[in-house]
KOLDREN-724981 format. One record per residue: residue number from 1; x, z, y of N, C-alpha, C in turn; residue in one letter. Coordinates in steps of 0.2 Angstrom, whole numbers. Example, Ala and Ser with C-alpha at 12.3 -4.5 7.8 and 13.67 -1.06 7.14 Angstrom:
residues 2
<pt k="1" n_px="66" n_pz="39" n_py="-28" ca_px="62" ca_pz="39" ca_py="-22" c_px="66" c_pz="39" c_py="-16" r="a"/>
<pt k="2" n_px="64" n_pz="35" n_py="-11" ca_px="68" ca_pz="36" ca_py="-5" c_px="64" c_pz="39" c_py="0" r="s"/>
end
This chain:
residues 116
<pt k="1" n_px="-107" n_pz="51" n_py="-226" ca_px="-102" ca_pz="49" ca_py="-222" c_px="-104" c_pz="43" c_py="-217" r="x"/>
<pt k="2" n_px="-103" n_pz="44" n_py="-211" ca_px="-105" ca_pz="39" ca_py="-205" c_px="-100" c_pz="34" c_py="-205" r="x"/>
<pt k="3" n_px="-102" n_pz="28" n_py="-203" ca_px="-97" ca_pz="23" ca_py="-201" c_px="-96" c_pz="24" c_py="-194" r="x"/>
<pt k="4" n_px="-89" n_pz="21" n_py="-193" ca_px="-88" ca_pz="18" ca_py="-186" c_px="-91" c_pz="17" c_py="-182" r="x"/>
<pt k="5" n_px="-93" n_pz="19" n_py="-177" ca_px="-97" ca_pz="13" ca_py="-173" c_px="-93" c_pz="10" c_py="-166" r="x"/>
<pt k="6" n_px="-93" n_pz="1" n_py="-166" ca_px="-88" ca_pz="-2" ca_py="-164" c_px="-89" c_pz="-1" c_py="-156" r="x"/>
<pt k="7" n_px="-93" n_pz="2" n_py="-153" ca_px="-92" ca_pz="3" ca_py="-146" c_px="-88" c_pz="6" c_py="-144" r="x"/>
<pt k="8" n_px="-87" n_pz="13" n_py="-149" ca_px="-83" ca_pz="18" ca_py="-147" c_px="-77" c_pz="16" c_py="-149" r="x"/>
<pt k="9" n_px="-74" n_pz="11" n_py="-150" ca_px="-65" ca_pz="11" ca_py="-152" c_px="-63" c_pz="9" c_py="-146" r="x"/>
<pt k="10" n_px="-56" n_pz="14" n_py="-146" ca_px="-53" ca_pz="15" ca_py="-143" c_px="-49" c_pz="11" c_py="-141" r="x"/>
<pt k="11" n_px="-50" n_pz="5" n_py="-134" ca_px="-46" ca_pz="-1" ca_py="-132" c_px="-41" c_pz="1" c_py="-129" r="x"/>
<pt k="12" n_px="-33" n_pz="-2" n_py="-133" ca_px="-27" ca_pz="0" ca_py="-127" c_px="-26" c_pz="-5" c_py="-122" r="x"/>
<pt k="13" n_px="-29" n_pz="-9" n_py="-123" ca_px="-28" ca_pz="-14" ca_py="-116" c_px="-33" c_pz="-12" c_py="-112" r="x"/>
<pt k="14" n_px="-38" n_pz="-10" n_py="-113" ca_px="-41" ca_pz="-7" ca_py="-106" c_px="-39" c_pz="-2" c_py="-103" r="x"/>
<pt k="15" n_px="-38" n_pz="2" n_py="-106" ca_px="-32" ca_pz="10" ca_py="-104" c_px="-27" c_pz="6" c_py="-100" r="x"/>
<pt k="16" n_px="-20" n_pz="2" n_py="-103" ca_px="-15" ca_pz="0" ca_py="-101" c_px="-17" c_pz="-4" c_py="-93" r="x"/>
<pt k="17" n_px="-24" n_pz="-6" n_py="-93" ca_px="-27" ca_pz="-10" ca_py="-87" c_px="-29" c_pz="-4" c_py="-82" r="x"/>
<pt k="18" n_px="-32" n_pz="-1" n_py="-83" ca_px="-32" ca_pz="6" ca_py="-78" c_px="-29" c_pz="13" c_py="-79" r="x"/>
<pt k="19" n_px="-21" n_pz="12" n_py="-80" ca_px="-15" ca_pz="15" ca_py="-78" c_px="-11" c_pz="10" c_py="-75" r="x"/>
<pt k="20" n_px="-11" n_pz="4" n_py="-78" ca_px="-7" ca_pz="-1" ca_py="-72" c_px="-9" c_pz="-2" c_py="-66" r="x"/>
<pt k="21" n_px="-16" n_pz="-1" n_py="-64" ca_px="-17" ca_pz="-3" ca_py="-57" c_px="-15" c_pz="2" c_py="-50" r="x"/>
<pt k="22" n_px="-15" n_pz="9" n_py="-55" ca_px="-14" ca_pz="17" ca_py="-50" c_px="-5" c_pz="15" c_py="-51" r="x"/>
<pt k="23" n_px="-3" n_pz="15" n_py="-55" ca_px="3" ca_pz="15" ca_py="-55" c_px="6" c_pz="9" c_py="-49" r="x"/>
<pt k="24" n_px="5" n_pz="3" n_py="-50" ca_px="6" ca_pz="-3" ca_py="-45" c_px="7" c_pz="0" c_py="-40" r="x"/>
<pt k="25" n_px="1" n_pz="3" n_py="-37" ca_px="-2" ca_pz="4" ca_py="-31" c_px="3" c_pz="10" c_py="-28" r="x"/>
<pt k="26" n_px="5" n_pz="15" n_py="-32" ca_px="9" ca_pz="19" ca_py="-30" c_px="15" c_pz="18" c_py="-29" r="x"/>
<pt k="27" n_px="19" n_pz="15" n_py="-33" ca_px="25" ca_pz="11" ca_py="-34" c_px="24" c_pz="8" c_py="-28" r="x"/>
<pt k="28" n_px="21" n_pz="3" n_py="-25" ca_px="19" ca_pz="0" ca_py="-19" c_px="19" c_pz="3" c_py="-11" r="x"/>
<pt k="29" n_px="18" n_pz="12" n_py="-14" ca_px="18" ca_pz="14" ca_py="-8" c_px="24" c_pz="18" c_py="-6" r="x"/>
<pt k="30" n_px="25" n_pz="20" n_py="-15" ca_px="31" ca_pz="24" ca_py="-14" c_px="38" c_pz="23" c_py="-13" r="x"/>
<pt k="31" n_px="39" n_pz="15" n_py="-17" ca_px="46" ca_pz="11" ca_py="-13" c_px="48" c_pz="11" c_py="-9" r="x"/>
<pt k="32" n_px="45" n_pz="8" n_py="-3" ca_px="46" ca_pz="5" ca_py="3" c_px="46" c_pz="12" c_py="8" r="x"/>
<pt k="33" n_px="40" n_pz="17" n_py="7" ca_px="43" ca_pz="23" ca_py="10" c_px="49" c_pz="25" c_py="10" r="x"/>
<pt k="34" n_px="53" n_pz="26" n_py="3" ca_px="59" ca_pz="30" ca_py="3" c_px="64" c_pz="25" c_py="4" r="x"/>
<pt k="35" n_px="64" n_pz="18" n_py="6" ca_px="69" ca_pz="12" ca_py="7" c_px="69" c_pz="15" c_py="15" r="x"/>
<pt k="36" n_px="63" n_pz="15" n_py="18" ca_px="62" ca_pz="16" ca_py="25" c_px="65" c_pz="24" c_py="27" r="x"/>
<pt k="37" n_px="63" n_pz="28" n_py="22" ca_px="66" ca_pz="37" ca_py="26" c_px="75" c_pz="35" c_py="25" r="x"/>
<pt k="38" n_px="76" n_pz="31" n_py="21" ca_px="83" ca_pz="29" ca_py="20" c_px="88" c_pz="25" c_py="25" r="x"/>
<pt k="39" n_px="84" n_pz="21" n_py="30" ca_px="86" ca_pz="17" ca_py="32" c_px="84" c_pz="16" c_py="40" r="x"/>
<pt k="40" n_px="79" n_pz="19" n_py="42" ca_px="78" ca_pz="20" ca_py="49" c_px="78" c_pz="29" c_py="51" r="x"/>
<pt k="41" n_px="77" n_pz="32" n_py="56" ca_px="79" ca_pz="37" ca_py="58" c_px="71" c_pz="41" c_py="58" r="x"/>
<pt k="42" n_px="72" n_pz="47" n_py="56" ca_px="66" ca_pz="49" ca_py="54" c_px="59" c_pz="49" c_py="59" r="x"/>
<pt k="43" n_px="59" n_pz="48" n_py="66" ca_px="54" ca_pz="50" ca_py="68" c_px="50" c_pz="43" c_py="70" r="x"/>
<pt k="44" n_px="55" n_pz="40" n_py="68" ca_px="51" ca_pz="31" ca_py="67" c_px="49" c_pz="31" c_py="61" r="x"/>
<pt k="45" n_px="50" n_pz="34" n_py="55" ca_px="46" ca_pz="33" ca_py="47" c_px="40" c_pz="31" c_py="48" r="x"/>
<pt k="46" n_px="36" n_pz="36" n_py="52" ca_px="27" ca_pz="35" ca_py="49" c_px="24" c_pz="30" c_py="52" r="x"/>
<pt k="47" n_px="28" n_pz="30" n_py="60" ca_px="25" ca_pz="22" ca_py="61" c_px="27" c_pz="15" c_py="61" r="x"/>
<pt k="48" n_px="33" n_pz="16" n_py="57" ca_px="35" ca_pz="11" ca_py="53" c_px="31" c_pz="8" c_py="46" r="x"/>
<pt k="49" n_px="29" n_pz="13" n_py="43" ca_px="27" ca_pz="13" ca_py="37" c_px="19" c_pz="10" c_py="37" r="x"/>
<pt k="50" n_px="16" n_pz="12" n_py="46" ca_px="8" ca_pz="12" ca_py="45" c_px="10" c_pz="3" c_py="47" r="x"/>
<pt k="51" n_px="13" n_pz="3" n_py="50" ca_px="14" ca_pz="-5" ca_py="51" c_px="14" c_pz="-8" c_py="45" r="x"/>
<pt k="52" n_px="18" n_pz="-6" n_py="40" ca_px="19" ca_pz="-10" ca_py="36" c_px="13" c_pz="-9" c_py="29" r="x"/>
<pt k="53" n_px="10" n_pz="-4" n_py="30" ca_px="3" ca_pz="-3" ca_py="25" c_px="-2" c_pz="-6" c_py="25" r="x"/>
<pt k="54" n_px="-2" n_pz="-7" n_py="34" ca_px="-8" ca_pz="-11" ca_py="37" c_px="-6" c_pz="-17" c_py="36" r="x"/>
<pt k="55" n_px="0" n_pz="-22" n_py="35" ca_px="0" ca_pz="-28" ca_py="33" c_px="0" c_pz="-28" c_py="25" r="x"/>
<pt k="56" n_px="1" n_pz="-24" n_py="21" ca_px="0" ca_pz="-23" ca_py="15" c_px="-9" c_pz="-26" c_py="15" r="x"/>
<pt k="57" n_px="-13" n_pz="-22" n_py="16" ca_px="-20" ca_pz="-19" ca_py="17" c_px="-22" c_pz="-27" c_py="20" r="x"/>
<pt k="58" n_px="-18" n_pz="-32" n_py="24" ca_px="-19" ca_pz="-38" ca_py="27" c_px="-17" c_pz="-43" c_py="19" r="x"/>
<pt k="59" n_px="-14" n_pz="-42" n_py="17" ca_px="-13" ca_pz="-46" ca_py="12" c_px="-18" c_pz="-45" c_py="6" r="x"/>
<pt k="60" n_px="-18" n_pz="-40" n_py="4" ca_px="-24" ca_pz="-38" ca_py="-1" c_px="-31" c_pz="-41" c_py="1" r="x"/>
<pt k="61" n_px="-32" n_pz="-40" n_py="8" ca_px="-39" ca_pz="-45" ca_py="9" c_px="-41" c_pz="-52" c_py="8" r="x"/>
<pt k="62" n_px="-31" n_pz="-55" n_py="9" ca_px="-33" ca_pz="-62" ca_py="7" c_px="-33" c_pz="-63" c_py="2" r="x"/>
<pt k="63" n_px="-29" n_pz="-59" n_py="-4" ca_px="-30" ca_pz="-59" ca_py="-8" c_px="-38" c_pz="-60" c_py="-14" r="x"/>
<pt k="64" n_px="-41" n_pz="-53" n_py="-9" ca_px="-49" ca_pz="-54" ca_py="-11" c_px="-52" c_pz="-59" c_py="-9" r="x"/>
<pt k="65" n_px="-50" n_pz="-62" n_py="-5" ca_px="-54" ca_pz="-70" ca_py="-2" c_px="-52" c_pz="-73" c_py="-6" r="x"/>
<pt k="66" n_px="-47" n_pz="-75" n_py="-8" ca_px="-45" ca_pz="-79" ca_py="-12" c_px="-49" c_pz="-81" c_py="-19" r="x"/>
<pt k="67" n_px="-51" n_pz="-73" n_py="-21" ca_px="-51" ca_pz="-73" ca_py="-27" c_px="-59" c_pz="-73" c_py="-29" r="x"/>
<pt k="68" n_px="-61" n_pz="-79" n_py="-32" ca_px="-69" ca_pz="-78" ca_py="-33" c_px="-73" c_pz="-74" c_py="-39" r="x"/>
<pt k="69" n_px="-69" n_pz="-73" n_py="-44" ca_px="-71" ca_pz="-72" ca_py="-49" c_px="-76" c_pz="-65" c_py="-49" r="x"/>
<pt k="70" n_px="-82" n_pz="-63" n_py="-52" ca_px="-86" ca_pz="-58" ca_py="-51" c_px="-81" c_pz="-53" c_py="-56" r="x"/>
<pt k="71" n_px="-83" n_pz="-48" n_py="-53" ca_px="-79" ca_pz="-39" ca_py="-58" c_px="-84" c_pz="-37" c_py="-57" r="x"/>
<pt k="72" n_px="-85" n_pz="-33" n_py="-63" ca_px="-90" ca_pz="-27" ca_py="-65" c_px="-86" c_pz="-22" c_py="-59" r="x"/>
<pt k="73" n_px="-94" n_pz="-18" n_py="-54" ca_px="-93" ca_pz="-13" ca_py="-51" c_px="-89" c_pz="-7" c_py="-52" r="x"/>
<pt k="74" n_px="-88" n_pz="-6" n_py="-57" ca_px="-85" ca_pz="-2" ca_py="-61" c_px="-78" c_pz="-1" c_py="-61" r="x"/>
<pt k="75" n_px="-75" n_pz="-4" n_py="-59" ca_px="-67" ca_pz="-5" ca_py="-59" c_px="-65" c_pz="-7" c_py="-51" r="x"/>
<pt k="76" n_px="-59" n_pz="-6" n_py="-51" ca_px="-56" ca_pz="-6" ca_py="-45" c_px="-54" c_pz="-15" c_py="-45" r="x"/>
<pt k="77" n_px="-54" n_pz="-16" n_py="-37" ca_px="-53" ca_pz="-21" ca_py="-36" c_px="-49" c_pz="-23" c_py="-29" r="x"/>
<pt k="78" n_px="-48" n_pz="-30" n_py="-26" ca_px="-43" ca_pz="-31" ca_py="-21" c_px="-47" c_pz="-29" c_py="-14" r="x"/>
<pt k="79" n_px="-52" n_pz="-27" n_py="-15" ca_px="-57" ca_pz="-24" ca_py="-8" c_px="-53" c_pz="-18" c_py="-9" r="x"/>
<pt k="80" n_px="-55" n_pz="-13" n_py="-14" ca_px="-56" ca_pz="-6" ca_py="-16" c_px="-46" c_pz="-6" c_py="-12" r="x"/>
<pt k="81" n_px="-41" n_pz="-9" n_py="-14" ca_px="-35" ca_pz="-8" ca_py="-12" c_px="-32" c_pz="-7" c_py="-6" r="x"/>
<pt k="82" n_px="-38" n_pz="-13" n_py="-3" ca_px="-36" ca_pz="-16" ca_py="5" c_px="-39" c_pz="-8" c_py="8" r="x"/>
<pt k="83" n_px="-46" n_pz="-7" n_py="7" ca_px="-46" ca_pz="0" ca_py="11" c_px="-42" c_pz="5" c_py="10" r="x"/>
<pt k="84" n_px="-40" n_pz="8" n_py="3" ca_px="-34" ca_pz="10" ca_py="2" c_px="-28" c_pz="10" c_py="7" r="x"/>
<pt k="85" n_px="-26" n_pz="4" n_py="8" ca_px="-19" ca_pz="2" ca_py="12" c_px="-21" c_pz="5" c_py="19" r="x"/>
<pt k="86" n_px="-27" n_pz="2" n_py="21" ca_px="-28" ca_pz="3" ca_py="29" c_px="-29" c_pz="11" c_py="29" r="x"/>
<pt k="87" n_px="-33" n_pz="14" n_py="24" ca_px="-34" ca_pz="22" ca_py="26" c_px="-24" c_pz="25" c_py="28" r="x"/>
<pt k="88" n_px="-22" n_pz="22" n_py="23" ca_px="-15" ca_pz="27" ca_py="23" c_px="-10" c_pz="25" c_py="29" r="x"/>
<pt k="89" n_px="-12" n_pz="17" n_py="31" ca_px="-9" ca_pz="16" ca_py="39" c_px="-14" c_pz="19" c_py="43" r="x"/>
<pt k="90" n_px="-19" n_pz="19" n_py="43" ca_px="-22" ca_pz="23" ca_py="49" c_px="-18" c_pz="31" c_py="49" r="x"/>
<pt k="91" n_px="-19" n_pz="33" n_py="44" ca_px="-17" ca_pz="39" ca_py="44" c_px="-9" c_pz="42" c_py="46" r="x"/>
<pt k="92" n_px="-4" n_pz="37" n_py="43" ca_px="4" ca_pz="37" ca_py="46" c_px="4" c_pz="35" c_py="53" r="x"/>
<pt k="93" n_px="-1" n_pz="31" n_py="55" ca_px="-1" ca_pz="28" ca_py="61" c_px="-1" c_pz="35" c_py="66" r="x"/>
<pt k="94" n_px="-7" n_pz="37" n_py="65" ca_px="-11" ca_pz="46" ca_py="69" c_px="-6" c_pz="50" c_py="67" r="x"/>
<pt k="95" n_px="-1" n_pz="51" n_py="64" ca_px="2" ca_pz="58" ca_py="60" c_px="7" c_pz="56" c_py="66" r="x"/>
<pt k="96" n_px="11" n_pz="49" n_py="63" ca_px="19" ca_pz="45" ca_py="69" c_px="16" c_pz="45" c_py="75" r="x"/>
<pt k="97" n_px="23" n_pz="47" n_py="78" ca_px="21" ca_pz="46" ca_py="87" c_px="26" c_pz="40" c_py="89" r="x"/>
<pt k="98" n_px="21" n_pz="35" n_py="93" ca_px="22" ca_pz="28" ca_py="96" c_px="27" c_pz="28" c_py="99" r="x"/>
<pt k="99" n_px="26" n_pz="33" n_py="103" ca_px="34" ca_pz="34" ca_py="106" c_px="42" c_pz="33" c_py="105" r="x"/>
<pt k="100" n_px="43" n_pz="35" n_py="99" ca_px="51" ca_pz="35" ca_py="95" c_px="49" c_pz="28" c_py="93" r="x"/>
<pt k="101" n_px="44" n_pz="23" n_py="90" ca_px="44" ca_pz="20" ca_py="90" c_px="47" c_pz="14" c_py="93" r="x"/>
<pt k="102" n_px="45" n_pz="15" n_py="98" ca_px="43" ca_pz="10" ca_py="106" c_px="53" c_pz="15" c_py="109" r="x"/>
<pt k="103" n_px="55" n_pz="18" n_py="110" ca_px="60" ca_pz="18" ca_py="113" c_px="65" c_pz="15" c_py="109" r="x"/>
<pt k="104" n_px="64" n_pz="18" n_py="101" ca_px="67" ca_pz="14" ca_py="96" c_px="68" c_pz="4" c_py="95" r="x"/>
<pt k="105" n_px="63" n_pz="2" n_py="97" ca_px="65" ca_pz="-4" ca_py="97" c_px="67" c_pz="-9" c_py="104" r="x"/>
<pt k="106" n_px="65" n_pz="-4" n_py="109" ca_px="69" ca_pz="-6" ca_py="118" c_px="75" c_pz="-5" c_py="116" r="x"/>
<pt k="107" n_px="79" n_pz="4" n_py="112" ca_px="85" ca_pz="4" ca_py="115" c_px="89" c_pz="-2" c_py="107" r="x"/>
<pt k="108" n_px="86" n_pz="-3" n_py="104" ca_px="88" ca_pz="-10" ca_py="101" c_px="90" c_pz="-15" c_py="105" r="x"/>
<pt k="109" n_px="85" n_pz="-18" n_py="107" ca_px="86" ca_pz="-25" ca_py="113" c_px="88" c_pz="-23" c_py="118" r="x"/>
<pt k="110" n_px="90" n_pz="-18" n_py="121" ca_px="94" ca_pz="-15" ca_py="126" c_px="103" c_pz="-19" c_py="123" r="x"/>
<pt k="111" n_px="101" n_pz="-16" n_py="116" ca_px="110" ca_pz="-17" ca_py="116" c_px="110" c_pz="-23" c_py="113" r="x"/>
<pt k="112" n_px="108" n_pz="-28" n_py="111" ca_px="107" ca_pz="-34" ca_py="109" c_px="110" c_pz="-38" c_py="117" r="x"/>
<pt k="113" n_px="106" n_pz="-37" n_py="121" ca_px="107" ca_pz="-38" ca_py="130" c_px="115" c_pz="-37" c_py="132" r="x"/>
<pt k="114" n_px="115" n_pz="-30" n_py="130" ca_px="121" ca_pz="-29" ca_py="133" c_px="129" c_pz="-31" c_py="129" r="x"/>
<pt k="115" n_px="128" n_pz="-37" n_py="122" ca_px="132" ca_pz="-38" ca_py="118" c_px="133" c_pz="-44" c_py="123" r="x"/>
<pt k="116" n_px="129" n_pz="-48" n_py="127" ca_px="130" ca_pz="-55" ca_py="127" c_px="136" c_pz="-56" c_py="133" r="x"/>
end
């Protein structure tokens, strides 16, 4: 009969540390998308969203400034995220056209002008 060997047990806090940081990160992109398809009109969605990813992706960096502490390579970290953010705004950036964007926030201040 073999003993245990203690490398191989099975840690739930490691586990529970790398499901909570996919999970965060998705919850992180999938709220604010669907508040956004909710709440602005469709063809502003994606470049609303890249706007908002790419200040995500701006916050994450300072985050990793902030944070000195060395991580093992091995695991995700506030760098690994910030690219993250920025791949996915660059991308909703290129998908949305600028355009709906840009008349959508004139014909706002248009009417804002014409309230006064």
């Amino acid at each position: 009969m073999s003993r245990p060997n203690p490398q191989n047990k099975f840690d739930n806090s490691r586990w529970r540390t790398l499901l909570a940081l996919p999970a965060a990160f998705a919850l992180t992109l999938a709220i604010p998308l669907l508040v956004m398809i909710a709440v602005l009109p469709l063809p502003v969605v994606l470049p609303a969203f890249s706007i908002w990813s790419l200040a995500a992706a701006a916050v994450a960096v300072l985050f990793a400034l902030t944070r000195h502490a060395p991580r093992p390579r091995a695991t995700v970290n506030a760098w690994d995220l910030a690219g993250a953010f920025t791949l996915i705004g660059c991308a909703a950036g290129i998908l949305g056209e600028v355009e709906h964007m840009v008349d959508y926030v004139f014909s706002l201040s248009s009417r804002s002008q014409t309230n006064e």
